[in-house]
C-alpha positions in Angstrom: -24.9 61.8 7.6 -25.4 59.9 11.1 -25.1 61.9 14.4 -24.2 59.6 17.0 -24.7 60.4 20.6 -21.7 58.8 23.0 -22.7 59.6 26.5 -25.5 57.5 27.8 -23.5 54.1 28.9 -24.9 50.5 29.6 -25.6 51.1 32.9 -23.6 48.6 34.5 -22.3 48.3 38.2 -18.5 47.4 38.3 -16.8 44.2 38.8 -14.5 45.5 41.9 -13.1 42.2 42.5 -11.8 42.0 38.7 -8.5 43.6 37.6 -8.7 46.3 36.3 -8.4 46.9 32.0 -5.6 48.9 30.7 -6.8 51.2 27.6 -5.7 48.6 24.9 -7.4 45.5 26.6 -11.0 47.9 27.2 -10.5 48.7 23.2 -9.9 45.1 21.9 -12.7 44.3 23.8 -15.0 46.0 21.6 -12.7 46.1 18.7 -12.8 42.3 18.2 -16.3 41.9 19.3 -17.2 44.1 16.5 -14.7 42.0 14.2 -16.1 39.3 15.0 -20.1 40.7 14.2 -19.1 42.2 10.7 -17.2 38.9 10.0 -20.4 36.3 11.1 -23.3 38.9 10.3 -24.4 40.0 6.9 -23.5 43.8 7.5 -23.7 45.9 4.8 -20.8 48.9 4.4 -20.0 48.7 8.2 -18.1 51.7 9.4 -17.1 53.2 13.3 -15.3 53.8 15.9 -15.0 53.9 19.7 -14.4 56.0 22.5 -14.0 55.7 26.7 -17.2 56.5 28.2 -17.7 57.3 32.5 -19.8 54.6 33.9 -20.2 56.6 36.8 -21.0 60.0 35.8 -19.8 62.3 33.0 -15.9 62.3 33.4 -14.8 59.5 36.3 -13.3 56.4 36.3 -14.0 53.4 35.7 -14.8 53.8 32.2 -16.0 51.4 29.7 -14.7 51.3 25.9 -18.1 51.8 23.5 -18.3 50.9 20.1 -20.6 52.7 17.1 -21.0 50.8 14.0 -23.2 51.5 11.2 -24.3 50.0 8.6 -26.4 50.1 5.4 -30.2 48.2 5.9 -31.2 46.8 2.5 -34.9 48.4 1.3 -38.0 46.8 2.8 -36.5 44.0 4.7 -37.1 44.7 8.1 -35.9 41.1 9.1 -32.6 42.3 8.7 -31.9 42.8 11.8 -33.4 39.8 12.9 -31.2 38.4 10.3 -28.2 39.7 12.0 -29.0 38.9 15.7 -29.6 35.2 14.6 -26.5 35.1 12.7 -25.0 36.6 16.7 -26.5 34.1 18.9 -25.3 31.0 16.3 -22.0 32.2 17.2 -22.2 32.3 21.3 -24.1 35.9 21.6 -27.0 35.5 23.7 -30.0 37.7 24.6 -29.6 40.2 27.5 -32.2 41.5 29.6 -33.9 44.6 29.0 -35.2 47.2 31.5 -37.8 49.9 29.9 -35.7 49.9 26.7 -37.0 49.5 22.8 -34.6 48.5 21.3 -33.9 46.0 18.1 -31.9 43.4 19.5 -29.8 43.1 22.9 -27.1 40.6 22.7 -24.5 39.8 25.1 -21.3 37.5 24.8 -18.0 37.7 26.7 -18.9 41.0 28.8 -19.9 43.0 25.7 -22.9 43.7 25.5 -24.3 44.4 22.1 -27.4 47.3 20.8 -28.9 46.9 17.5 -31.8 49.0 16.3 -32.7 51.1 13.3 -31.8 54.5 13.1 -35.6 55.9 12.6 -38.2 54.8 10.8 -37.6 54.7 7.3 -34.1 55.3 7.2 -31.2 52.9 5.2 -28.9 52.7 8.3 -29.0 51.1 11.4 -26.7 51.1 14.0 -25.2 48.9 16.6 -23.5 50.0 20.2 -21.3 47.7 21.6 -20.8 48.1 25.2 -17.6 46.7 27.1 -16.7 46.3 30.6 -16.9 48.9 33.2 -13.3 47.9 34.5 -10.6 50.9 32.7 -9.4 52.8 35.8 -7.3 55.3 33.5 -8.0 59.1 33.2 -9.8 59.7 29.7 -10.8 63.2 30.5 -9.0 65.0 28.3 -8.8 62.6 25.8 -7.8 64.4 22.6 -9.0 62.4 19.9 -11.4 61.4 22.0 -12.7 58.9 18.8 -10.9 56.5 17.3 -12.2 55.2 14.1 -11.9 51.4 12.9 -11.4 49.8 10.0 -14.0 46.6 9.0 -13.8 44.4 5.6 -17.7 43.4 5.3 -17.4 39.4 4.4 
């Protein structure tokens, strides 16, 4: 069992001069980014969900939609991930830049920005945060569920 913290967002100033994203359009963001991954990527038994996350402080708009999938690593291959952000960036992803971070992998490709690392040392899972845009003006406060889950078919 995987405890997945969904506070800390991509820290990301936003786009003022961009229309806003209504709650559906912030979701398929990441939704179909994530399709996308688990369809190009060799992900074992991928599983997730998202939720709206502040990108200003705790509670206020604008919000972003983020992503958690996680999926099984195979034992003792720890190009795997390697694996997986190669299989990304033949399909458009490309690396973003990192400030202070260690992380696995930071990809970026149509304003999602994608975080891939190992869970801890040792372990079978790994996980990857996808990030969307800071551009959904709506109220998610009080969001009750606040997590959605999502269905992916691994390839």
């Amino acid at each position: 069992m995987a405890f997945v913290v969904v506070n800390e967002p991509v820290v990301q100033a936003p786009n003022l001069s961009a229309e806003p994203l209504t709650d559906e359009q912030a979701a398929a963001q990441v939704v179909d980014a994530a399709r996308q991954v688990v369809a190009v990527a060799p992900l074992r038994e991928p599983a997730g969900g998202y939720a709206y996350v502040s990108c200003k402080n705790a509670y206020e708009p604008p919000y972003q939609a983020v992503l958690y999938l996680n999926f099984v690593m195979p034992q003792n291959n720890w190009r795997y991930l390697d694996d997986i952000a190669t299989a990304m960036t033949a399909h458009g992803w490309t690396p973003a830049p990192t400030t202070a971070e260690h992380v696995g992998h930071k990809l970026t490709k149509d304003g999602v920005t994608a975080v891939m690392q190992r869970q801890s040392a040792g372990a079978d899972v790994a996980s990857m945060r996808l990030y969307g845009e800071c551009r959904n003006t709506a109220d998610h406060r009080n969001d009750n569920p606040a997590w959605t889950e999502v269905a992916f078919e691994a390839p």
